[in-house]
C-alpha positions in Angstrom: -22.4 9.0 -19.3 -19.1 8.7 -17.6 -18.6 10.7 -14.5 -14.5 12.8 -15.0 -13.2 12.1 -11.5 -9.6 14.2 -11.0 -7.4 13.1 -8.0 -8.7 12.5 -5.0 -12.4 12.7 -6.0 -14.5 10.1 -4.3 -18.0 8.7 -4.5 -19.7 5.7 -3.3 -20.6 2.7 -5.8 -24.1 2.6 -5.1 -24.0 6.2 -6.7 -22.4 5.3 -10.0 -24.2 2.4 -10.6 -26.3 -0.3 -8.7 -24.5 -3.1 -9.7 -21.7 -5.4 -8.2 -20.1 -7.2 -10.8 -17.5 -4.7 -11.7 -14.7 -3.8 -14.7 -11.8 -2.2 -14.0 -9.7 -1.1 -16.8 -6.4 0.4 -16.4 -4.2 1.9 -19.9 -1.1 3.2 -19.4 2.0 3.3 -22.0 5.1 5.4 -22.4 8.4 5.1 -25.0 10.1 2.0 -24.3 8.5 1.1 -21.0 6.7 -1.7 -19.1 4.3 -1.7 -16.9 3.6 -3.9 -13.8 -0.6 -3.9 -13.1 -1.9 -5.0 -9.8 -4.6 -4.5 -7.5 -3.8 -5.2 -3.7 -6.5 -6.8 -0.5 -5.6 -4.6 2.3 -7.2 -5.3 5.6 -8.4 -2.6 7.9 -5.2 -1.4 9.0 -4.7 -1.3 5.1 -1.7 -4.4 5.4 -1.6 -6.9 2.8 -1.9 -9.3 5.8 -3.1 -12.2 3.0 -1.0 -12.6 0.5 -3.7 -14.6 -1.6 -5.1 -11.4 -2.5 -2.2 -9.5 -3.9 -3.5 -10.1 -7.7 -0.8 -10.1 -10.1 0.9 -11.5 -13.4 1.7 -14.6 -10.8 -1.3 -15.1 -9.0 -4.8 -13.8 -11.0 -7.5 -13.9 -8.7 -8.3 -14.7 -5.0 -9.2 -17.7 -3.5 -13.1 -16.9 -4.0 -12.3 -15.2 -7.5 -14.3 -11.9 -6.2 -11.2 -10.5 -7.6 -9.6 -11.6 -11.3 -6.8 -10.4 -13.4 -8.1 -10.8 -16.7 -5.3 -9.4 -18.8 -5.3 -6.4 -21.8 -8.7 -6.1 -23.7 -11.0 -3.7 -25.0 -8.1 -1.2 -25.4 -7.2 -1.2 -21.5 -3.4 -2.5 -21.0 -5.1 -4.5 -17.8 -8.3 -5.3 -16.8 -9.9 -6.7 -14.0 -13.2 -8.3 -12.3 -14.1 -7.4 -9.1 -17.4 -8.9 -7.5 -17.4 -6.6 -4.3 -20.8 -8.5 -3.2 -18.6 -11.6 -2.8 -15.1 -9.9 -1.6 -14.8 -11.4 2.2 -15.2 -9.3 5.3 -11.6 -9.1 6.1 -11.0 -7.3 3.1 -11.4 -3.5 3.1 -9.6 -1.9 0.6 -8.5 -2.8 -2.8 -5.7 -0.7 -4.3 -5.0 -0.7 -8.0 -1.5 0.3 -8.8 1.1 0.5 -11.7 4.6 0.3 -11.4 7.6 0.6 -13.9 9.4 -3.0 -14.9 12.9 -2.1 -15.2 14.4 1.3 -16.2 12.0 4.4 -16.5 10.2 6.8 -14.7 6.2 7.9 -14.6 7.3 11.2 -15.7 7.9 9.3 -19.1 4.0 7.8 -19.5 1.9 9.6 -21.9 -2.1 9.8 -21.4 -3.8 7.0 -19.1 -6.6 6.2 -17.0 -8.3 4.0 -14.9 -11.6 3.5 -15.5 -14.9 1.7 -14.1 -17.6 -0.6 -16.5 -20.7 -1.9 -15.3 -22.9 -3.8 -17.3 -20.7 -2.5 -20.3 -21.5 1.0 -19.6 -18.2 2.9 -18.5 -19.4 4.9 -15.5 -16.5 6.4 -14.3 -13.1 7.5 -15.6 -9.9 9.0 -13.7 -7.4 10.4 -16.4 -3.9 11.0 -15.7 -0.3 11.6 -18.1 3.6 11.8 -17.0 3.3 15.8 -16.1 1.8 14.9 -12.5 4.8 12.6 -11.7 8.8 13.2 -11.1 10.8 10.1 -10.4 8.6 7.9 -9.1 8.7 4.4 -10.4 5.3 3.5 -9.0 1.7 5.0 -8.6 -1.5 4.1 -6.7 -4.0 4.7 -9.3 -7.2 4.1 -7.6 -9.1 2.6 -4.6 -12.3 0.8 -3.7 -12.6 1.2 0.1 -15.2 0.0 2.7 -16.2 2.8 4.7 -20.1 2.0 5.7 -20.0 0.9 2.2 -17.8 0.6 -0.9 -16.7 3.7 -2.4 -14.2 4.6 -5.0 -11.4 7.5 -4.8 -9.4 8.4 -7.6 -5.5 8.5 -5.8 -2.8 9.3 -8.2 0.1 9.2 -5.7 3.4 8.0 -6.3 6.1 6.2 -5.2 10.0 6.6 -5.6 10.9 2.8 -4.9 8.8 0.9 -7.6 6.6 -2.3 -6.6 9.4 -3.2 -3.9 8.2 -0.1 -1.7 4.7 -0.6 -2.4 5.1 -4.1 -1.4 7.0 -3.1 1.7 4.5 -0.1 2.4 1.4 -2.6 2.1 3.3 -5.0 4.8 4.4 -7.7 1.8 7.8 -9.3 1.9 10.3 -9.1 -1.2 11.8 -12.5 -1.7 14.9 -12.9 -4.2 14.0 -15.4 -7.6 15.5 -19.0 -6.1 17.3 -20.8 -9.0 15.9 -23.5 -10.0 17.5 -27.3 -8.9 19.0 -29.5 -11.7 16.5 -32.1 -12.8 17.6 -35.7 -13.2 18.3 -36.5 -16.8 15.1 -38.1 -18.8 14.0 -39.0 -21.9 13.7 -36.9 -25.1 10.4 -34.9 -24.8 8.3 -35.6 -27.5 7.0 -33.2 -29.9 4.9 -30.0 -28.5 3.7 -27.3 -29.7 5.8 -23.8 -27.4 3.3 -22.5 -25.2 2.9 -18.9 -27.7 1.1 -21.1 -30.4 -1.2 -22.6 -28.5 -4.8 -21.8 -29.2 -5.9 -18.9 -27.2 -8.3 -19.3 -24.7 -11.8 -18.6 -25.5 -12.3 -15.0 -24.5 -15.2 -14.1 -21.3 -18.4 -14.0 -22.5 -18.7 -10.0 -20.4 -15.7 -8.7 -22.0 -15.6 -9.7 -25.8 -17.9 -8.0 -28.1 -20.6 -10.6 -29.4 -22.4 -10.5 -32.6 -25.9 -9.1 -32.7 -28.5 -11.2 -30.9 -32.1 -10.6 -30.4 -33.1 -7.7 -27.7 -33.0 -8.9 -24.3 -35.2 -7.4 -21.7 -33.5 -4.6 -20.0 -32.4 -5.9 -16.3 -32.7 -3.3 -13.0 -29.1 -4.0 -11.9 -25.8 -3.6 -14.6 -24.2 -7.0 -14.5 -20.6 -7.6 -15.2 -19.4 -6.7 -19.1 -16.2 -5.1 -20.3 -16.6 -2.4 -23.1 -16.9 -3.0 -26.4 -12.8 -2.9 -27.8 -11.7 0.1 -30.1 -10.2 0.5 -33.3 -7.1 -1.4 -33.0 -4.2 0.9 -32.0 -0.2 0.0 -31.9 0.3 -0.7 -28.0 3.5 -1.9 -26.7 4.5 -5.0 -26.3 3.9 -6.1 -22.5 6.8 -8.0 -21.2 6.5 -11.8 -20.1 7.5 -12.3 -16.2 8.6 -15.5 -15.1 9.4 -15.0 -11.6 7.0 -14.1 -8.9 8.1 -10.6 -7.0 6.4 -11.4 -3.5 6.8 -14.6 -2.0 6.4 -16.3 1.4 9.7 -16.7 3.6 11.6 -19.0 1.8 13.8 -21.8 3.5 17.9 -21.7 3.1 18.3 -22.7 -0.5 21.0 -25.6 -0.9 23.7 -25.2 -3.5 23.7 -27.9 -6.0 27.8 -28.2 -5.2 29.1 -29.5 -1.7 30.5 -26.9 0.6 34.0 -27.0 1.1 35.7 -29.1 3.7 36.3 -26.3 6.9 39.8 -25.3 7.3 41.4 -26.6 10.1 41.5 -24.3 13.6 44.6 -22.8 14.9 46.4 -25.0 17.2 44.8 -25.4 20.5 41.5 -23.8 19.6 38.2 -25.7 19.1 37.2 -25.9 15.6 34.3 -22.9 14.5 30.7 -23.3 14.5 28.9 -21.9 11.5 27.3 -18.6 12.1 24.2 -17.3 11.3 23.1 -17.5 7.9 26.2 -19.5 6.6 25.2 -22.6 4.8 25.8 -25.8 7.2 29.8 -26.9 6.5 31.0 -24.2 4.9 33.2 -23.1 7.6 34.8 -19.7 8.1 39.0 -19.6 7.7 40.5 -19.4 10.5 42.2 -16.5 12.4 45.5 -15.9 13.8 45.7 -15.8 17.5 43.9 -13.1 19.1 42.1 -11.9 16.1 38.3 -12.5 15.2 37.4 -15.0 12.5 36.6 -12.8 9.2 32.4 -11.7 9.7 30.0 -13.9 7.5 27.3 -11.8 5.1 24.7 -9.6 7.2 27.4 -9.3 9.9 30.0 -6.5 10.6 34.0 -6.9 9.4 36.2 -8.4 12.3 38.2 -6.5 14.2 42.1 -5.1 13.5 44.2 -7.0 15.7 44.2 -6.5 19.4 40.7 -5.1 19.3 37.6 -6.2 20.8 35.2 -6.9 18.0 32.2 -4.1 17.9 29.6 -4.1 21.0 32.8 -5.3 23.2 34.3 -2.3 23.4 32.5 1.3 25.6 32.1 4.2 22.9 35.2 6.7 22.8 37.1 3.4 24.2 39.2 2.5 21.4 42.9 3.4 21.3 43.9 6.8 20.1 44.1 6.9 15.9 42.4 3.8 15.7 38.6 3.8 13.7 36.0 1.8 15.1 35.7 -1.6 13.5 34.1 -1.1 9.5 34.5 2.8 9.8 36.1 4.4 6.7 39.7 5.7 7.6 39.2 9.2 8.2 35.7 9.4 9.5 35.9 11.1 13.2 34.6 9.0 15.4 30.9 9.7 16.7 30.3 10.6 13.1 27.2 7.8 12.1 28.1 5.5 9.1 26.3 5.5 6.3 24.8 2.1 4.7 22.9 -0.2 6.2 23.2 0.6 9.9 21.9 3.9 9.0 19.3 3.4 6.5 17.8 0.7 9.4 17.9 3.3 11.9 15.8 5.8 10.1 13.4 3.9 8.7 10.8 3.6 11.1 10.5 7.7 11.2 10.3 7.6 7.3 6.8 9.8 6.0 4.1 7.4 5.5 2.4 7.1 1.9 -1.1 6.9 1.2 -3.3 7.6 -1.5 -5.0 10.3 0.9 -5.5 13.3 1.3 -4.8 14.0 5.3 -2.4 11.3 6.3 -0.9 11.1 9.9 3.0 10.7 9.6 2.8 10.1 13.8 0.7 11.1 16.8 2.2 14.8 16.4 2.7 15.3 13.0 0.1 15.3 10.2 0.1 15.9 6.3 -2.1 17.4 3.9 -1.8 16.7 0.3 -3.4 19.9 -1.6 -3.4 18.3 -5.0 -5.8 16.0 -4.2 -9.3 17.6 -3.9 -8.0 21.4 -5.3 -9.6 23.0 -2.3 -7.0 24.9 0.1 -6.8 24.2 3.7 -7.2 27.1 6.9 -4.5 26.5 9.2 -3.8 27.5 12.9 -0.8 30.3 12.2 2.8 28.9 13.0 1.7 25.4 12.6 3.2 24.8 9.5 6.4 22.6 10.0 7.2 21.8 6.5 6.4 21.8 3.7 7.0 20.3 -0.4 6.1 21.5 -4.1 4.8 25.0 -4.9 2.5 26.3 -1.5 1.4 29.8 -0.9 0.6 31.1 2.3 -1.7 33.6 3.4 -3.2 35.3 5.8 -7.0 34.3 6.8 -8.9 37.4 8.3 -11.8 36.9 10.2 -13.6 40.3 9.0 -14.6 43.3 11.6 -17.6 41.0 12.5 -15.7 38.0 13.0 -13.0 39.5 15.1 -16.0 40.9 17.1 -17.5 38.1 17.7 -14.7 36.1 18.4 -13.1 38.3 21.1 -16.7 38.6 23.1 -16.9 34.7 22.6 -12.9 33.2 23.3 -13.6 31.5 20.1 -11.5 33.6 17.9 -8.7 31.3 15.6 -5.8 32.8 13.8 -5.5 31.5 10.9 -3.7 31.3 7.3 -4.7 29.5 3.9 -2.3 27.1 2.4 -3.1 26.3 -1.5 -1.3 25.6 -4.2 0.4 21.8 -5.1 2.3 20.3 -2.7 2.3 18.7 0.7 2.0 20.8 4.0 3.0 19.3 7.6 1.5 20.1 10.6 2.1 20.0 14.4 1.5 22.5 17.2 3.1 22.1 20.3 3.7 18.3 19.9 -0.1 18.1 20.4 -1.6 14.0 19.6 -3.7 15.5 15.9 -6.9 13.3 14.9 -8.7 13.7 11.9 -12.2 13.9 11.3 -14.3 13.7 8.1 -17.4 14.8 8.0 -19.7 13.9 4.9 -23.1 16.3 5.8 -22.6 16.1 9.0 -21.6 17.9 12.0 -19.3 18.5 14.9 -18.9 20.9 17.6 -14.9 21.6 18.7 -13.5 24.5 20.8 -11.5 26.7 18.9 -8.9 26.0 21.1 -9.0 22.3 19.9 -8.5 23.4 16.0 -5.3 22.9 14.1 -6.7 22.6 10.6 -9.5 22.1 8.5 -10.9 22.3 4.8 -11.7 25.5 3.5 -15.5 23.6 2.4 -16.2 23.1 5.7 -19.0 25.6 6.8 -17.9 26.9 10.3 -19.7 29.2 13.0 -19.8 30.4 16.6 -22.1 28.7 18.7 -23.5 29.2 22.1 -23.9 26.5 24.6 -27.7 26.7 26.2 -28.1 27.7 29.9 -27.0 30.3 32.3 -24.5 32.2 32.6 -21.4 31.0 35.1 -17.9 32.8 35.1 -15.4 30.7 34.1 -17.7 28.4 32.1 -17.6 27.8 28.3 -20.5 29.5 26.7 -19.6 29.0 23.3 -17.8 26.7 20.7 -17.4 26.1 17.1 -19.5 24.2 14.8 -18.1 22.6 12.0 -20.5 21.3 8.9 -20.3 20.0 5.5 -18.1 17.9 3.5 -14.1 18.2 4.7 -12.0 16.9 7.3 -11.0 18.7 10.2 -8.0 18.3 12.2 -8.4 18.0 16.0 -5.8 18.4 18.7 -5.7 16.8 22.0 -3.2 16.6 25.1 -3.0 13.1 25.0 -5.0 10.0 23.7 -8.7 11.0 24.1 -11.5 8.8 24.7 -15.2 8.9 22.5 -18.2 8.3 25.1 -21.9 7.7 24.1 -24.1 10.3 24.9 -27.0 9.1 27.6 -29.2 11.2 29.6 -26.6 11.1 32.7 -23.4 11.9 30.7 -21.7 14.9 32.3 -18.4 16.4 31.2 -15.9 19.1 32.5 -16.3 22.1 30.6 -11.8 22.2 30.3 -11.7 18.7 29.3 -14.4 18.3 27.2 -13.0 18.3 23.1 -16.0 17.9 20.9 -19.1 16.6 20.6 -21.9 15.3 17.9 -23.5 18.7 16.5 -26.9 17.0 17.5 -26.2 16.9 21.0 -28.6 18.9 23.3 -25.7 20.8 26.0 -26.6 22.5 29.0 -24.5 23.8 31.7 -24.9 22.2 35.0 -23.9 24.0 38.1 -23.6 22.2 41.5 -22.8 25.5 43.4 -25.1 25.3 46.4 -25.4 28.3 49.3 -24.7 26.4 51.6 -22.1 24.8 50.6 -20.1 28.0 49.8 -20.8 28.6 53.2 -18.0 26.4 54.6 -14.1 27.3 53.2 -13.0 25.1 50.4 -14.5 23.5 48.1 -14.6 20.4 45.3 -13.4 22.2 41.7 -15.7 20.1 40.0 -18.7 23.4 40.2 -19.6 23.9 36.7 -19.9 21.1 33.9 -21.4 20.3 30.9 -24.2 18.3 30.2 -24.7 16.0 27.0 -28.0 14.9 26.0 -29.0 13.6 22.6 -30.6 10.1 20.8 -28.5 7.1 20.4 -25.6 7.9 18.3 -24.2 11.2 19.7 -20.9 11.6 21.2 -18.6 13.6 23.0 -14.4 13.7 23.0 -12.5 13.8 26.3 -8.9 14.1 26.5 -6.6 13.6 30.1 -6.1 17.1 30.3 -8.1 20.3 31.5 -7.3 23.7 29.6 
């Protein structure tokens, strides 16, 4: 039976079913649309940094076919194969998405899905329709990622831009269709059949349903088979594409007609070089004396006469009542243009998209997604920067107990809930944020160090083994379960191995592996406090603990 995954659910393979030789099915229709299905390689900094494995209407499968664009059957409007025992090393995610061909938006698709077959079994199922989109013209429908080994997480997110800002997002370059050069003249073709009537090829002997056979002897692992298909049902018509979208860097396209002779220079004046990105002999017309030649395509409009041409001239330079160079009259000056210049300038602060659900937008700043998973998130109070959609805020008590124990331990947090749908930002104090996910395990973190977490995790005082010192940190927090917590650090911390020697300063000290062994260490001696002064370095913290365990030590001390 199926598993019902919603967005952001996630398991591993190996727990849905033992096999490796995968079907992915992806349906998705609305009213006059098409639909653009692709599944993209990403590397571990989740780049397309191959293009050979973005799989699409262009280019079905990878070099080693682990992954294969197989095309609508069995009721999907896409399938694909994916052999994840065979997918290379470099390869750590695979992201299927959809995105709109031409005019439309997902808001407009009815009932979908994307769904998982193994061994012609469906196993898992992620169903979505247009009420969980606006205006975006793309969606990330679902994921296989490596993470110790291959899971699957149902993502659902969206994007404004269509496959152009997916491609862009993933690293891929967007390349304009070339025309195609005039071919010499040649003989009549001879009769042939067009390329719609010719006979189809025979379908894959895993994805079309077979006629009865004999019973075969039931096998331990599910190999590869697509579902039986349905009752036919009207689908619409999926548009032919002729043109690829992504491409490699292309070289300067020649025109098929000579470039015009260059007009000659003013008298006196060397004739003009062509500039940057002007086809080789087409010249620029010349100027009059003292004025810039007119500015090429990518480059900014020349000058008004008498001017220096822009970068020349000091800000605030230019002669009174006279706009900067490409400035709209009546624009005061300092006022920043909009167009280009301006949408270059802000794009590398622009919020990153991901499929997840915590998502660092920069070192300071990080976002939480509280559709995906349906579980609201306990924040630090006042961290809350900004937020989108419908959130509600409230106000997390710790009960009489809690407050208790946290003022006799320091490790009191004041927090809020944030739930609802939407996206929350974070930051507190412009603090470097890390998150952790913990799947069963555990991690120890002074509440001081706490800016977020999931409202699954379990979390608890805990008291740090040995005598007591003033000044010295006695207790902590332990966090355990399934969630992510968000950590934050002054600076870029560093993770250490625990060994038997591994000693740490109780103020610098972040977190640490919940089955670490800590004991506080003293090195205050008698006679050593005998003589004025001494080192700072009196009480620490000592980590021991079997290969694996770790402590967190940022460059500051609290």
């Amino acid at each position: 039976m199926a598993r019902e995954f919603q967005r952001g659910h996630k398991a591993k393979i190996s727990d849905l079913t033992q096999g490796t030789d995968l079907y992915v099915g992806v349906q998705i229709a609305g009213q006059g649309l098409t639909f653009d299905i692709s599944c993209f390689g990403l590397d571990a900094n989740e780049q397309l940094s191959d293009d050979r494995y973005f799989i699409f209407f262009n280019q079905p499968k990878s070099p080693e076919e682990s992954i294969q664009l197989l095309g609508a059957q069995a009721g999907d409007t896409e399938s694909f194969r994916v052999t994840l025992d065979r997918i290379p090393a470099n390869i750590h995610k695979l992201s299927f998405t959809a995105t709109v061909d031409g005019a439309g938006q997902m808001s407009q698709v009815g009932p979908g899905y994307i769904r998982i077959v193994a061994g012609g079994e469906e196993v898992v199922r992620y169903a979505f329709n247009g009420s969980e989109f606006t205006t975006e013209r793309a969606v990330m429908l679902g994921d296989f990622y490596l993470k110790d080994v291959w899971r699957f997480a149902a993502v659902g997110q969206g994007f404004d831009g269509g496959l152009d800002a997916l491609l862009k997002n993933f690293g891929g370059e967007v390349a304009e269709e070339e025309p195609a050069a005039p071919q010499p003249q040649a003989a009549a073709p001879s009769f042939a059949p067009p390329a719609q009537a010719a006979a189809p090829a025979p379908a894959p002997s895993f994805g079309a349903p077979a006629a009865p056979q004999a019973p075969q002897p039931p096998q331990p692992t599910p190999s590869f088979g697509a579902p039986p298909a349905p009752a036919p049902t009207p689908t619409p018509q999926q548009q032919m594409h002729s043109a690829p979208t992504m491409a490699a860097p292309l070289a300067p396209q020649g025109g098929t007609v000579p470039p015009p002779a260059p007009a000659p220079a003013p008298y006196g004046q060397p004739p003009q070089q062509p500039q940057f990105g002007q086809v080789p002999g087409q010249m620029p017309p010349a100027a009059p004396y003292g004025q810039q030649p007119p500015g090429q395509f990518g480059q900014q409009a020349p000058a008004p006469y008498g001017q220096q041409p822009p970068g020349m001239q000091p800000p605030g330079m230019q002669p009174p009542g006279m706009q900067p160079p490409g400035m709209p009259q009546g624009v005061p000056q300092g006022v920043p243009q909009a167009g280009a210049g301006l949408q270059a300038a802000l794009q590398p602060y622009k919020e990153t998209p991901t499929g997840q659900r915590w998502t660092p937008q920069n070192q300071q700043l990080m976002r939480v997604d509280l559709t995906m998973g349906g579980t609201p998130v306990l924040a630090r109070q006042g961290s809350m920067v900004m937020y989108q959609g419908k959130v509600d805020f409230g106000y997390k008590g710790a009960g009489f107990a809690g407050r208790i124990v946290g003022n006799a331990t320091g490790q009191e947090m004041q927090l809020m809930r944030c739930s609802g749908r939407g996206q929350v930002f974070l930051a507190e104090d412009g603090s470097h944020l890390h998150a952790i996910e913990l799947q069963g395990d555990g991690i120890c973190v002074s509440a001081e160090n706490v800016l977020a977490f999931d409202e699954s995790l379990q979390h608890e005082v805990r008291r740090i083994e040995g005598h007591g010192i003033p000044g010295g940190a006695l207790f902590t927090m332990q966090f355990q379960g399934t969630g992510t917590v968000i950590v934050k650090t002054h600076g870029v911390p560093v993770v250490l191995p625990v060994t038997p020697t591994t000693f740490a300063d109780c103020n610098a000290v972040v977190a640490w592996s919940a089955a670490s062994q800590v004991i506080i260490s003293s090195q205050v001696r008698l006679r050593r406090n005998a003589y004025p002064g001494h080192s700072g370095e009196t009480v620490n913290l000592q980590f021991r603990g079997a290969p694996g365990n770790f402590i967190v030590v940022q460059p500051y001390e609290v």
